[in-house]
C-alpha positions in Angstrom: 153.5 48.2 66.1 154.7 45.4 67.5 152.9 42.8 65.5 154.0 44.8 62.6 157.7 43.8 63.7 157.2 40.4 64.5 155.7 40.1 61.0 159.1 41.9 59.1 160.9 39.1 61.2 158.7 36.2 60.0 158.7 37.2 56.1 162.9 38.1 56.8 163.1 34.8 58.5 161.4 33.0 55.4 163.2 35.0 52.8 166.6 33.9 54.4 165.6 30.4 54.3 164.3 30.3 51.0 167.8 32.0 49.9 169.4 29.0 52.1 168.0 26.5 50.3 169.0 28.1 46.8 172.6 29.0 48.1 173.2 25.2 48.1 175.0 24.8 50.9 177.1 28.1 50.8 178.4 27.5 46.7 176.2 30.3 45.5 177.2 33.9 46.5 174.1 35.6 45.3 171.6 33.1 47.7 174.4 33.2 50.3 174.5 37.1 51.2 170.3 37.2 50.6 170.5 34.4 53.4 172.9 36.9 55.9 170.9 39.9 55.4 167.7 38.7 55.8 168.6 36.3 58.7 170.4 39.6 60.9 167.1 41.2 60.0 165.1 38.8 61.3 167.0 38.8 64.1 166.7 43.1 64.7 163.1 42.6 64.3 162.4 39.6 66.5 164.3 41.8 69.2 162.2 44.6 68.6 159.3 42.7 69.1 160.7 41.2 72.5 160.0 44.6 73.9 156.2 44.5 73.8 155.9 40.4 73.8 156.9 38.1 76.4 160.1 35.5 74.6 157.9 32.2 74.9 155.4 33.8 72.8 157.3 35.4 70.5 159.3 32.4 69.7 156.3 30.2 69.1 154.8 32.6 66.9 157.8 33.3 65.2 158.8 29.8 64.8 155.2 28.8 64.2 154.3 31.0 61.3 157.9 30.6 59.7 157.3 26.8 59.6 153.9 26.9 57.8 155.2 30.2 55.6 158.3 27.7 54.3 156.6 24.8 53.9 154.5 26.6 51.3 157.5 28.1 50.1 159.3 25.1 49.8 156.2 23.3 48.0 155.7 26.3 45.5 159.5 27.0 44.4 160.9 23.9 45.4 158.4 21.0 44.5 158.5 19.7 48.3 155.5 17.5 49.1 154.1 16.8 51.8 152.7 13.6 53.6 149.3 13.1 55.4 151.6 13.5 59.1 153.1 16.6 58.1 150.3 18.1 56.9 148.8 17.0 60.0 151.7 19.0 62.2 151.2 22.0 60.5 147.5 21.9 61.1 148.1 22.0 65.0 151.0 24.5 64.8 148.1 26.5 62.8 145.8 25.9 66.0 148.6 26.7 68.0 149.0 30.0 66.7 145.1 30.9 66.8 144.3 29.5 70.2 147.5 31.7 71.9 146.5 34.7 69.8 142.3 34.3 70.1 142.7 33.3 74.7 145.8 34.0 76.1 145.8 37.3 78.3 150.1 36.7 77.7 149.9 38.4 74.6 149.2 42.2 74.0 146.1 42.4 71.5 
């Protein structure tokens, strides 16, 4: 269940950054309360998850998966590219996530 929760606060996470980024800076009302509500959800969800998972683990799987998730995001919807370096971050924060998931006894499987 608690993966389950961490996931919710990933895709809320995302979904208030995307909204962010199309609220232009706070001009647009609509992008603007999408961003709110899905960031306090994130932020329910995270907690939630914080009673299974240790906080250095949940953070860098939370941070970790919203990173990659936005930079897709932000390449689909927003026509972001990306160089050969950040392309090359997001590879290790990928083998970040699978090395902590696949050996660390920190995290409940």
């Amino acid at each position: 269940m608690h993966y389950l929760f961490l996931f919710v606060a990933v895709l809320m996470e995302t979904i208030g950054t995307t909204a962010l980024q199309a609220s232009q800076q706070f001009t647009k009302i609509g992008p603007t309360l999408v961003a709110i509500v899905a960031y306090s959800g994130a932020f329910y969800f995270l907690g939630m998850t914080l009673k299974f998972m240790p906080v250095g683990i949940v953070y860098a799987l939370w941070s970790g998966l919203g990173i990659v998730l936005i930079t897709i995001i932000g390449f689909l919807v927003f026509g972001q590219r990306l160089d050969f370096a950040a392309i090359a971050g997001l590879t290790l924060i990928i083998a970040g996530i699978v090395v902590i998931q696949v050996f660390s006894n920190t995290t409940t499987h």
